[in-house]
VOBA-1610 file (N, C-alpha, C; in pm, whole numbers, padded with zeros to 5 digits, always signed):
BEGIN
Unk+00071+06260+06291Unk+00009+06377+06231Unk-00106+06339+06138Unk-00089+06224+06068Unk-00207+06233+05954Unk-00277+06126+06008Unk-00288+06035+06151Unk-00383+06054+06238Unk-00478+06121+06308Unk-00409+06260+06341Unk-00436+06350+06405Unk-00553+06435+06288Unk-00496+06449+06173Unk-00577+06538+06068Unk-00710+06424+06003Unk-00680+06313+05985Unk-00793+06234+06002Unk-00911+06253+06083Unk-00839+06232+06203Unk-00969+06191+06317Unk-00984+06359+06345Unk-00952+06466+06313Unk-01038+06599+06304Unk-01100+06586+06182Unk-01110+06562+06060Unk-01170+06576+05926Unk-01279+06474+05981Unk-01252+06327+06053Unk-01385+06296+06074Unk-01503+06355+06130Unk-01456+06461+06242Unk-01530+06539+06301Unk-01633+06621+06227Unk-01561+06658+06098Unk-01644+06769+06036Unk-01831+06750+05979Unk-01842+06633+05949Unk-01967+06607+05946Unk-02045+06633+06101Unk-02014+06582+06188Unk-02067+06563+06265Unk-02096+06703+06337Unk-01976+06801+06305Unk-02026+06938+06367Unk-02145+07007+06215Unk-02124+06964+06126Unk-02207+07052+06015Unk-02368+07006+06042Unk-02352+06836+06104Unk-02497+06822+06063Unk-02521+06874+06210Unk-02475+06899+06361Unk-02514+06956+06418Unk-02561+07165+06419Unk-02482+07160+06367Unk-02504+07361+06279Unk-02589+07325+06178Unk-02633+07237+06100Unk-02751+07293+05984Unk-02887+07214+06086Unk-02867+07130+06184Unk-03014+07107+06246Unk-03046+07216+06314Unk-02920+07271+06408Unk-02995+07432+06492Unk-03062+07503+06436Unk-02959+07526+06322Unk-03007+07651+06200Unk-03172+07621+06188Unk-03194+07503+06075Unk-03294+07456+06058Unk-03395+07489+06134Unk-03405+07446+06270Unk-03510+07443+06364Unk-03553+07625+06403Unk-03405+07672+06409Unk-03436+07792+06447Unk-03530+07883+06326Unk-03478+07821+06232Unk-03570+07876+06088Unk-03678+07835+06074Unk-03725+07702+06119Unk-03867+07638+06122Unk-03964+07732+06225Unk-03909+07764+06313Unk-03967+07784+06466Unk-03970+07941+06477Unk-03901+07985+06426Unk-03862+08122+06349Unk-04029+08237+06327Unk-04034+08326+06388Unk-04175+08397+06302Unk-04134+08468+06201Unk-04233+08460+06118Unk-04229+08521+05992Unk-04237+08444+05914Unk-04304+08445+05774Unk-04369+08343+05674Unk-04265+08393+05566Unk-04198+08329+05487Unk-04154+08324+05356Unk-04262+08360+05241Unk-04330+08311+05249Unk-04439+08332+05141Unk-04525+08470+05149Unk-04542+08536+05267Unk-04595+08648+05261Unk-04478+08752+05223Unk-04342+08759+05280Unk-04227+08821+05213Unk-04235+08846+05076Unk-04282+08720+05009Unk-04248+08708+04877Unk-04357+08806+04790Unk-04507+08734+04873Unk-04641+08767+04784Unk-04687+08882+04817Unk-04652+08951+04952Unk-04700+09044+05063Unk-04812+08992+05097Unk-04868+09086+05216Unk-04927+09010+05335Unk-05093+09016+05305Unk-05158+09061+05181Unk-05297+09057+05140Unk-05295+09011+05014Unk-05184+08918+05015Unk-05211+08805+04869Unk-05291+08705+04878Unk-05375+08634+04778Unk-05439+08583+04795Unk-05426+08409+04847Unk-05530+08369+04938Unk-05468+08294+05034Unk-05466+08142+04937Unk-05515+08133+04834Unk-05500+07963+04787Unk-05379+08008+04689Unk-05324+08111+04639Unk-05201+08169+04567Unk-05127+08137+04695Unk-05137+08177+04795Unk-04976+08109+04894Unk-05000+08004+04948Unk-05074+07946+04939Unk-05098+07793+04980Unk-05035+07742+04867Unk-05031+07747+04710Unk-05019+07721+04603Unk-04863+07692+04589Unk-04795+07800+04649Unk-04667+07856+04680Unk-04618+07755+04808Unk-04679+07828+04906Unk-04625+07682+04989Unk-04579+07509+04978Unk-04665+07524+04910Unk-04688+07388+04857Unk-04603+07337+04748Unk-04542+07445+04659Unk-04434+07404+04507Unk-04306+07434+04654Unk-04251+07522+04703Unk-04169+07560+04816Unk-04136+07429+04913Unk-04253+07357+04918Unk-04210+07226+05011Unk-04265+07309+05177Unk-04311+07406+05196Unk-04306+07444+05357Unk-04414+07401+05437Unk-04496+07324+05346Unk-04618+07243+05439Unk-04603+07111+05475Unk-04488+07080+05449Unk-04420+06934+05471Unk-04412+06939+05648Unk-04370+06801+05695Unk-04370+06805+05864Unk-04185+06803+05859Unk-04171+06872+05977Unk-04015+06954+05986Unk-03937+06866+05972Unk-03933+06729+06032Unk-03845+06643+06007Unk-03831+06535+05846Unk-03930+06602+05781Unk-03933+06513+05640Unk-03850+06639+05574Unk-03879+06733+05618Unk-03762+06896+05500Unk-03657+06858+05535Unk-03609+06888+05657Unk-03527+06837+05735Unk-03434+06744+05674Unk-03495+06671+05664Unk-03352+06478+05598Unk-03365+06547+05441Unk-03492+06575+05376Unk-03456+06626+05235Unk-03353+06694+05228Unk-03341+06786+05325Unk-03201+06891+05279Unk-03086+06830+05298Unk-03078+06765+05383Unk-02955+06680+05452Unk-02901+06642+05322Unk-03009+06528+05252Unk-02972+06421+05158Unk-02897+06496+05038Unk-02950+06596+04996Unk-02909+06701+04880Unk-02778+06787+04909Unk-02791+06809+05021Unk-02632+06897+05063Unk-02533+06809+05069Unk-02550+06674+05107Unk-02453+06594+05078Unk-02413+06638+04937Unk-02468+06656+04865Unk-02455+06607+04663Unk-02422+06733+04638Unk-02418+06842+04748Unk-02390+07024+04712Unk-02486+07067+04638Unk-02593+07043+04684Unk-02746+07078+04605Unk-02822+07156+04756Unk-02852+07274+04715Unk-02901+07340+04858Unk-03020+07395+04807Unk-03086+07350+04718Unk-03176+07382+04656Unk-03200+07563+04606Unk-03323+07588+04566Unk-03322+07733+04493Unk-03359+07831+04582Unk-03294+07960+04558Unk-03390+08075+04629Unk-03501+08106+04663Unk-03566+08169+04752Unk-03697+08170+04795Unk-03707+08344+04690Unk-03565+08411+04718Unk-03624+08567+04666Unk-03579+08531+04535Unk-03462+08470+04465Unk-03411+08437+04366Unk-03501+08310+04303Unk-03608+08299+04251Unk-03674+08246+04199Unk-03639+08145+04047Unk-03578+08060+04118Unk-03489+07957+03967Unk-03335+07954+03942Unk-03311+08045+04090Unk-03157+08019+04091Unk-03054+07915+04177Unk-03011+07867+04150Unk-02971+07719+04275Unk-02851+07847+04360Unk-02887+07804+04496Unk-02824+07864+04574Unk-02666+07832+04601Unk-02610+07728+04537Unk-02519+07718+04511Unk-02417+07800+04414Unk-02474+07870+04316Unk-02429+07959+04241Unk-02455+08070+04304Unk-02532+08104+04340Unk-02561+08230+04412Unk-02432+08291+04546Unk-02403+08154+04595Unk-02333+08212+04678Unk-02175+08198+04629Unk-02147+08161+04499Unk-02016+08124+04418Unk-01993+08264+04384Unk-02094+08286+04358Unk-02058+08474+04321Unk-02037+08547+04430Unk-02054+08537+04555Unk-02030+08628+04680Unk-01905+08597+04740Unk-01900+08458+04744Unk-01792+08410+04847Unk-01618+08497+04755Unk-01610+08525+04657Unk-01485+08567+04634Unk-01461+08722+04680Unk-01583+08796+04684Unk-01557+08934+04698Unk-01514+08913+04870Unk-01570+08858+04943Unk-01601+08820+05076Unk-01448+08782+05102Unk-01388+08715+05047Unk-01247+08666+05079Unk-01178+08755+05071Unk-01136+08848+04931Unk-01081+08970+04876Unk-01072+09052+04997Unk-01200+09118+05088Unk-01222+09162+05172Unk-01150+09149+05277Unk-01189+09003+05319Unk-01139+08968+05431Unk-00953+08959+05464Unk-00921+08898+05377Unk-00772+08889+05268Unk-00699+09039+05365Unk-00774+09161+05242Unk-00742+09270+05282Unk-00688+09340+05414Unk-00807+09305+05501Unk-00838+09348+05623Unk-00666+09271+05704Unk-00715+09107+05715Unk-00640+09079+05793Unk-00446+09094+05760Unk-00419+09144+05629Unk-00303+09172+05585Unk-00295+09308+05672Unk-00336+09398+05639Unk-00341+09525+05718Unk-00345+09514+05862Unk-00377+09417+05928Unk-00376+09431+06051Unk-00258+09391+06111Unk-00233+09264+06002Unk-00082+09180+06064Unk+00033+09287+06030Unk+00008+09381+05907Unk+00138+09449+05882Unk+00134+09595+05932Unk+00042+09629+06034Unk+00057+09726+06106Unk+00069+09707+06254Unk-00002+09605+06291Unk-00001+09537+06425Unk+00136+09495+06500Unk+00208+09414+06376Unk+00337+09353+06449Unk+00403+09447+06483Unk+00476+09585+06371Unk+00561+09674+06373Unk+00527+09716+06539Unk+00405+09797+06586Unk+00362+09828+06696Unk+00396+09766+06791Unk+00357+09622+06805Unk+00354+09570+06915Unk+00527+09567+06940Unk+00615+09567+06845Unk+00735+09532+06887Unk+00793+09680+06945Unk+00737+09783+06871Unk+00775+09870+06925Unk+00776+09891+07078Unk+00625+09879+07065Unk+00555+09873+07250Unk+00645+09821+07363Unk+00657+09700+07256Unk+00782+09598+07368Unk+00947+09688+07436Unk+00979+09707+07330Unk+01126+09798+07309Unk+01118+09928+07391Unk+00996+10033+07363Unk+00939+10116+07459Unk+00878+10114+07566Unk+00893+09977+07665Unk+00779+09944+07766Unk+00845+10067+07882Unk+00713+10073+07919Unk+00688+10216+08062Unk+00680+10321+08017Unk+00749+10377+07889Unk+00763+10500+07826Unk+00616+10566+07760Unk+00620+10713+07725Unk+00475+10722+07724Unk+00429+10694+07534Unk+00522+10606+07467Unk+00484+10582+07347Unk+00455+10428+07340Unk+00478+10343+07526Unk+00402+10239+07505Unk+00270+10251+07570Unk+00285+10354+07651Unk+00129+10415+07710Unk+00054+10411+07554Unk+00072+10504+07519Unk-00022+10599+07387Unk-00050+10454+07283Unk+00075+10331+07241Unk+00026+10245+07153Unk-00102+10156+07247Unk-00035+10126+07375Unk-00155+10027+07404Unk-00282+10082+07468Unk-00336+10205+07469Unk-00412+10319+07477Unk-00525+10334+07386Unk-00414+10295+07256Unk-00466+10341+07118Unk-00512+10231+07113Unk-00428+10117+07107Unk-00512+09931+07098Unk-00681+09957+07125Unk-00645+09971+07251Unk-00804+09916+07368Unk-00883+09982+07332Unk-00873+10141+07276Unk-00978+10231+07227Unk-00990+10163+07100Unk-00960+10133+06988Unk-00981+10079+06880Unk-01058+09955+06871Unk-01026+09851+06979Unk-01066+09716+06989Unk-01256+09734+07084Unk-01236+09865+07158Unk-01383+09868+07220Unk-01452+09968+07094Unk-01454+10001+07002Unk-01531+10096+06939Unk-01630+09990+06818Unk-01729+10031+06795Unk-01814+09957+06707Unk-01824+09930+06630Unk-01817+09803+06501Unk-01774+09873+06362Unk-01882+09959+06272Unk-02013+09927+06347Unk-02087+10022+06278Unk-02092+10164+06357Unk-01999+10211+06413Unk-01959+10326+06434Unk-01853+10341+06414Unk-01733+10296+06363Unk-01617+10315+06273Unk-01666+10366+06179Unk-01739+10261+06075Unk-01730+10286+05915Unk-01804+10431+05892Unk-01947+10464+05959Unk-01985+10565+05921Unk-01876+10709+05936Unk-01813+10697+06076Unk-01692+10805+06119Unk-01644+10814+05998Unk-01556+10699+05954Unk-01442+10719+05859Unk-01555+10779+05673Unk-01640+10731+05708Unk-01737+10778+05578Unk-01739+10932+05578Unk-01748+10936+05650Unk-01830+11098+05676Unk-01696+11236+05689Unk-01552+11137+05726Unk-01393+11207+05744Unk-01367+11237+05614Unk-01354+11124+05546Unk-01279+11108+05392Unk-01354+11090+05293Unk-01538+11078+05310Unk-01586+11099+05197Unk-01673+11220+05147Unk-01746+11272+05217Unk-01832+11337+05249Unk-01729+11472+05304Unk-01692+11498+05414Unk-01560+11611+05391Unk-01461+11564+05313Unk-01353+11520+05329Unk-01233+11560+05221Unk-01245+11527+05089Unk-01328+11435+05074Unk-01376+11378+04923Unk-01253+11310+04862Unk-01197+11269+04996Unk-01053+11158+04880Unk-01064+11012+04861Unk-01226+10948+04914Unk-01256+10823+04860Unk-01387+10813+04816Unk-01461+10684+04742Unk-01566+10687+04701Unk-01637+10634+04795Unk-01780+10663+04794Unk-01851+10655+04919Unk-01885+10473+04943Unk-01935+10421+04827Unk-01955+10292+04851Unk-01916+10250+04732Unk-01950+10088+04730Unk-01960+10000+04618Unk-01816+09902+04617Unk-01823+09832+04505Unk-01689+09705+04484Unk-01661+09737+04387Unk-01508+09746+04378Unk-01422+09761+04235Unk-01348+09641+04226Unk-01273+09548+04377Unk-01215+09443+04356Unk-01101+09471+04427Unk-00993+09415+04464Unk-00870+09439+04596Unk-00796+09558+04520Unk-00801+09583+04410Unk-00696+09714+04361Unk-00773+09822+04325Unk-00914+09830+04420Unk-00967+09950+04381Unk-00988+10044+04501Unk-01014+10177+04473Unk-00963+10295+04604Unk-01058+10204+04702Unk-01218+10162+04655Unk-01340+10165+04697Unk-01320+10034+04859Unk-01186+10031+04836Unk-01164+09861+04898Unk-01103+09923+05050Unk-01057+10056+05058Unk-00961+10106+05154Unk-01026+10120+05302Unk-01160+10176+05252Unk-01221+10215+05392Unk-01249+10089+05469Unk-01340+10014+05416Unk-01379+09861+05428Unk-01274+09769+05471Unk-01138+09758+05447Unk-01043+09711+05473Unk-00986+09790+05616Unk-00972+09876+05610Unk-00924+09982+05723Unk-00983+09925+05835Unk-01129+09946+05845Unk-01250+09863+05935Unk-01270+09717+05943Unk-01234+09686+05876Unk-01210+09564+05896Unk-01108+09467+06004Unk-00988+09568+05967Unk-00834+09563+05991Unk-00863+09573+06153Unk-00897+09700+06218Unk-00951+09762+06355Unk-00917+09678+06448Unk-01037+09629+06451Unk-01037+09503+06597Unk-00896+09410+06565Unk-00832+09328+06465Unk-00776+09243+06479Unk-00660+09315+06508Unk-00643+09466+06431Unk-00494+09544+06485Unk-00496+09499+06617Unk-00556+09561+06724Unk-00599+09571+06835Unk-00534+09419+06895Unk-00588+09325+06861Unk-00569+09213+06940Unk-00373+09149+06904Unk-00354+09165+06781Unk-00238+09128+06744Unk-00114+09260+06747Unk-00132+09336+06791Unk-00034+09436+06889Unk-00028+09451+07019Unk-00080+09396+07092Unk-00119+09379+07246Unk-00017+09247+07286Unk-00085+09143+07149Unk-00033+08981+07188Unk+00148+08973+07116Unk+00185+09090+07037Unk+00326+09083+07012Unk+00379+09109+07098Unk+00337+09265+07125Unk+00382+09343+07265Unk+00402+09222+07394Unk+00351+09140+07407Unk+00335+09064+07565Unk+00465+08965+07533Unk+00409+08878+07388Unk+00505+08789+07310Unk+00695+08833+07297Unk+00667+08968+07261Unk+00867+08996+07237Unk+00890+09031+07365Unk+00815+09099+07458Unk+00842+09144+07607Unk+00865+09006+07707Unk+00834+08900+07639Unk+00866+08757+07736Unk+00997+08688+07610Unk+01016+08717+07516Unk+01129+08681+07451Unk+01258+08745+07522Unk+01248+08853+07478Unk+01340+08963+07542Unk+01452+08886+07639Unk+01345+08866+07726Unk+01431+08828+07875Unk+01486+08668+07892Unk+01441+08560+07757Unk+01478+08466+07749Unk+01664+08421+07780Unk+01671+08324+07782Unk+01829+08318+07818Unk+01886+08264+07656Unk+01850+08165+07518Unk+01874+08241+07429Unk+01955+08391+07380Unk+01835+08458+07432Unk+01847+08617+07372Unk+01963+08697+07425Unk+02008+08631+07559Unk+02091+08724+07671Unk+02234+08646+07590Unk+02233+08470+07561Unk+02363+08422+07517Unk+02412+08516+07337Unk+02287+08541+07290Unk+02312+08572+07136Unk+02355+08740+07190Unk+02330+08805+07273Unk+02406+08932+07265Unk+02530+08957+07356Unk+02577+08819+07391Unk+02690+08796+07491Unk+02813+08733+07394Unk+02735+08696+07266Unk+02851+08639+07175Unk+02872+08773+07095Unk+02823+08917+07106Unk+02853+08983+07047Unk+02780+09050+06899Unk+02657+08939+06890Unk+02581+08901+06814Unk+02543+09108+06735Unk+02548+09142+06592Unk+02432+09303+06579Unk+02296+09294+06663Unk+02255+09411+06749Unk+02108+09378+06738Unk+02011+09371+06670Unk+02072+09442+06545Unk+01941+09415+06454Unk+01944+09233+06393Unk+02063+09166+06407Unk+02049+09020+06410Unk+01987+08959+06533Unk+01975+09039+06613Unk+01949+08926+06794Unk+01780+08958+06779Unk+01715+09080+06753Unk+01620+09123+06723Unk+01554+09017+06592Unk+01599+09024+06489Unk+01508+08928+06381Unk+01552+08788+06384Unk+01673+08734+06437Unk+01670+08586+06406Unk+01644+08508+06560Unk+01633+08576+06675Unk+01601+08526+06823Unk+01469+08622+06891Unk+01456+08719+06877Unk+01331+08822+06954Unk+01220+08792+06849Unk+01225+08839+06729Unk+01114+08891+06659Unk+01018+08755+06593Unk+01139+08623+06556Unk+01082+08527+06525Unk+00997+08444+06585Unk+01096+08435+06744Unk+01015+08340+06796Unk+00892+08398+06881Unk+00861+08528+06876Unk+00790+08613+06935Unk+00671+08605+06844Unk+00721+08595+06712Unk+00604+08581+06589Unk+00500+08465+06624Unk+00521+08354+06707Unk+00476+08209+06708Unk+00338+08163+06784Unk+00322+08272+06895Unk+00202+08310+06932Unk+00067+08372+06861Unk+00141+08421+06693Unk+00057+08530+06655Unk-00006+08405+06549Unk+00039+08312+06534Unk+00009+08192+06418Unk-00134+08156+06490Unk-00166+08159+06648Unk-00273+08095+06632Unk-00374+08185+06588Unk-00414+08328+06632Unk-00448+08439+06567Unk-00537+08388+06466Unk-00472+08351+06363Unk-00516+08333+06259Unk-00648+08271+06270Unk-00651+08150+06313Unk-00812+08084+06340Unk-00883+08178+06408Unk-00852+08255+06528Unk-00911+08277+06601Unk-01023+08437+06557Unk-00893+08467+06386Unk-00975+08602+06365Unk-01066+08583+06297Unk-01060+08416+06225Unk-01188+08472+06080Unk-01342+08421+06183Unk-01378+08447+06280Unk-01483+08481+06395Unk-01492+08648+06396Unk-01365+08686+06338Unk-01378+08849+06365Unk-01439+08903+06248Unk-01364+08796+06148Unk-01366+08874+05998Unk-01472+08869+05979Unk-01604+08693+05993Unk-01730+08697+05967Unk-01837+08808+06036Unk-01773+08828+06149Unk-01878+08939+06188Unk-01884+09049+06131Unk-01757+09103+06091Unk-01700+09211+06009Unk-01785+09209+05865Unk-01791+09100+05780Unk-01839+09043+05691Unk-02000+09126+05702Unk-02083+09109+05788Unk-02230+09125+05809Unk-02242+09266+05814Unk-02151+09306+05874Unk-02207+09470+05932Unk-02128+09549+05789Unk-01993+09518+05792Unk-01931+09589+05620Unk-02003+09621+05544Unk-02016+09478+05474Unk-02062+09461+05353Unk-02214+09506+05357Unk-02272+09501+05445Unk-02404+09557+05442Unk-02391+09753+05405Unk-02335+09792+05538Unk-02355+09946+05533Unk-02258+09969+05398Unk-02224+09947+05370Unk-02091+09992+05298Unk-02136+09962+05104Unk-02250+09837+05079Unk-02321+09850+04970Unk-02199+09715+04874Unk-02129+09624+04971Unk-02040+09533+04907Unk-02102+09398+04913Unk-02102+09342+04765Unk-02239+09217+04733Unk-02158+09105+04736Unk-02060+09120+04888Unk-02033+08969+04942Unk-02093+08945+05007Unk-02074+08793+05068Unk-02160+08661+05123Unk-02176+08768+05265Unk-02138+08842+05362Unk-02224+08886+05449Unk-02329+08948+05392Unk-02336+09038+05316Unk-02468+09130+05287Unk-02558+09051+05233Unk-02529+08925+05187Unk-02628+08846+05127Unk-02692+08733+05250Unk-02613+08752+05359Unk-02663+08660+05491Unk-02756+08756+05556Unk-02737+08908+05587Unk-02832+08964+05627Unk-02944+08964+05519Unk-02953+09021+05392Unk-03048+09022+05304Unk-03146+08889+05318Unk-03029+08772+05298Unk-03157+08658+05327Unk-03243+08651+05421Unk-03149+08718+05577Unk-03279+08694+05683Unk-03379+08810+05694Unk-03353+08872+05630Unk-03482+08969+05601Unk-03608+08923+05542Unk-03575+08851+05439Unk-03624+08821+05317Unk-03654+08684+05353Unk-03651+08596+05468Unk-03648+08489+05515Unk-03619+08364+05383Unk-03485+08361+05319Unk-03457+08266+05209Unk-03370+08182+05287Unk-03436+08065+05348Unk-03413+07983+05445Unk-03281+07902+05349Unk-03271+07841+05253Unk-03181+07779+05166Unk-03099+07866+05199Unk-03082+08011+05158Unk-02960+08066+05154Unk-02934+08039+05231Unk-02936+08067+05381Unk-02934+08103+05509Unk-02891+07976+05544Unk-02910+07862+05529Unk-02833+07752+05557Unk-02740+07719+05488Unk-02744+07772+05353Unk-02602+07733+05248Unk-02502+07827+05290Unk-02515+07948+05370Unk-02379+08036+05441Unk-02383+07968+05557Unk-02467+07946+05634Unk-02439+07889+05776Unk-02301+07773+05733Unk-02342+07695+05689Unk-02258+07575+05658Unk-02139+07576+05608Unk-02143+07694+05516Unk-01982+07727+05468Unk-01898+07819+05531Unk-01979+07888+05617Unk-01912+07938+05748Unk-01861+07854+05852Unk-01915+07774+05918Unk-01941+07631+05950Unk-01792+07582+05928Unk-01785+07527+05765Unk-01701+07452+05722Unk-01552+07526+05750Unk-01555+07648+05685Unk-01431+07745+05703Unk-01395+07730+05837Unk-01474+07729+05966Unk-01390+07798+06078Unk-01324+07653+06137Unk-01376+07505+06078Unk-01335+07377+06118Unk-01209+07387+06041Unk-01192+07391+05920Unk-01064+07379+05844Unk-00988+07506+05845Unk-01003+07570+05928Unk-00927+07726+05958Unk-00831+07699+06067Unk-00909+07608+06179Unk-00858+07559+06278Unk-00781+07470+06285Unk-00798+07357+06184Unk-00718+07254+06130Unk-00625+07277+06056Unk-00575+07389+06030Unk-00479+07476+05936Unk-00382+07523+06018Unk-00454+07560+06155Unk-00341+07638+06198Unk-00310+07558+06294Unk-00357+07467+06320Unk-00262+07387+06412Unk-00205+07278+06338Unk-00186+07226+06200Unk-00119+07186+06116Unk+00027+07312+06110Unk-00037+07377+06063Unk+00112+07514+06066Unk+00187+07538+06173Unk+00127+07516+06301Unk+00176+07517+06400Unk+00287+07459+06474Unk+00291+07304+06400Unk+00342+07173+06411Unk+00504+07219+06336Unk+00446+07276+06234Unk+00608+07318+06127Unk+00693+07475+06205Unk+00596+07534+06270Unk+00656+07636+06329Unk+00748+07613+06456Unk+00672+07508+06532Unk+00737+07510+06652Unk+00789+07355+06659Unk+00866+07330+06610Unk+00897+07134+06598Unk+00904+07074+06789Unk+00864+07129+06861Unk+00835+07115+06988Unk+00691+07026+07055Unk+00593+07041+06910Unk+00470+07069+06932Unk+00409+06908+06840Unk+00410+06814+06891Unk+00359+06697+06781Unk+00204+06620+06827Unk+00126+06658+06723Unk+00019+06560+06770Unk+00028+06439+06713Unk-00060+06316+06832Unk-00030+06202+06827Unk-00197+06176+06745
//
């Protein structure tokens, strides 16, 4: 095992410096000038040459290039292009917690509405309340989230007036419900489908048939043989959602007016603040390598079946 977690942790450089060269190039190669963003587009031209020039962007691509490299090693991602004297390292220290809070939210709500369902589904299969749950799944999982959030905006804020329309209060505030709700959506969707399939192939295990042949309650044959080992499929989930959550992240936090690290990834590429834009790439980057390395570490303790060499 701590072979195994080694020789993946070695990996991790090697995928970051491949994600910050794409990035990079795609940002080099990229149209649109940083400096006219900043100065607008009839500023005067030895004033953005002036600019260019303190900015570093008249340098040749592969000398910026290793500069950034050398500094991100040291967690130096240098300063904002719109944030003028702020190291982008702080900048994004302040986003990344609301961004988690968020995300946190979402995927709790999904796991603790998702499982109940899917087991139901299982227990009800053919009947028309496993029609209507896995019905409800597929319509939920194909709908958009920027056509969720406005729906649910326009239901409960704007008619019934029982939430606030936007902004961040923090995980115990009303303002967190809608955003979380939408968030929650797609992953409900995928982790009630995959219980449903998961307890519906437990079920019929030979286990399950000996524990209700010894006489076993069902509500014991159900949580200590159906429901557990049915749970074990849903562990990988986990890696596989925060791909959901980051997308979730961009479109949320944007429409919705929440000043986590997505709204600040779209804002940058507007605003072309190439630093930022590589200091989220990378810690996005980093998260989904050690997300993955998490859950197949957890995996190892869940199923003692399962050993990497």
């Amino acid at each position: 095992m701590v072979r195994y977690i080694i020789r993946r942790l070695l990996w991790l450089p090697v995928v970051l410096l491949a994600v910050s060269f794409i990035t990079f190039t795609l940002g080099y190669y990229a149209p649109g000038d940083p400096v006219e963003v900043m100065l607008g587009q009839r500023v005067n031209p030895a004033a953005a040459e002036r600019l260019r020039e303190e900015l570093g962007l008249n340098r040749p691509f592969f000398e910026r290039y290793t500069d950034f490299v050398l500094r991100a090693v040291n967690g130096d991602f240098g300063e904002s292009y719109k944030y003028r004297g702020q190291p982008v390292a702080d900048l994004i220290a302040d986003k990344v917690w609301v961004s988690v809070q968020l995300g946190l939210a979402g995927l709790a709500l999904a796991f603790a509405i998702g499982i109940p369902l899917g087991i139901l589904a299982a227990l009800k299969q053919g009947t028309w309340l496993d029609d209507l749950i896995v019905g409800t799944t597929l319509v939920l999982n194909s709908i958009p989230v920027f056509f969720t959030l406005p729906m649910l905006l326009l239901i409960f804020v704007r008619t019934l007036r029982w939430l606030p329309s936007s902004g961040w209060g923090g995980l115990f505030d009303s303002r967190i419900i809608i955003p979380a709700v939408v968030m929650a959506l797609p992953g409900l969707a995928v982790i009630t489908r995959q219980m449903r399939a998961s307890t519906l192939d437990v079920l019929y295990q030979d286990y399950v048939r000996v524990a209700r042949a010894k006489g076993l309650p069902e509500s014991t044959v159900m949580v200590r043989h159906v429901v557990r080992n049915a749970l074990l499929p849903l562990w990988t989930i986990l890696g596989l959602s925060l791909g959901g959550l980051v997308e979730g992240f961009f479109v949320i936090e944007t429409l919705y007016g929440i000043p986590g690290i997505g709204a600040m990834a779209v804002d940058s590429m507007f605003t072309r603040d190439y630093p930022v834009i590589m200091a989220i790439t990378l810690l996005v980057a980093t998260s989904f390598v050690l997300a993955n390395l998490l859950v197949d570490i957890g995996y190892t303790f869940l199923d003692p079946r399962i050993r990497y060499d």
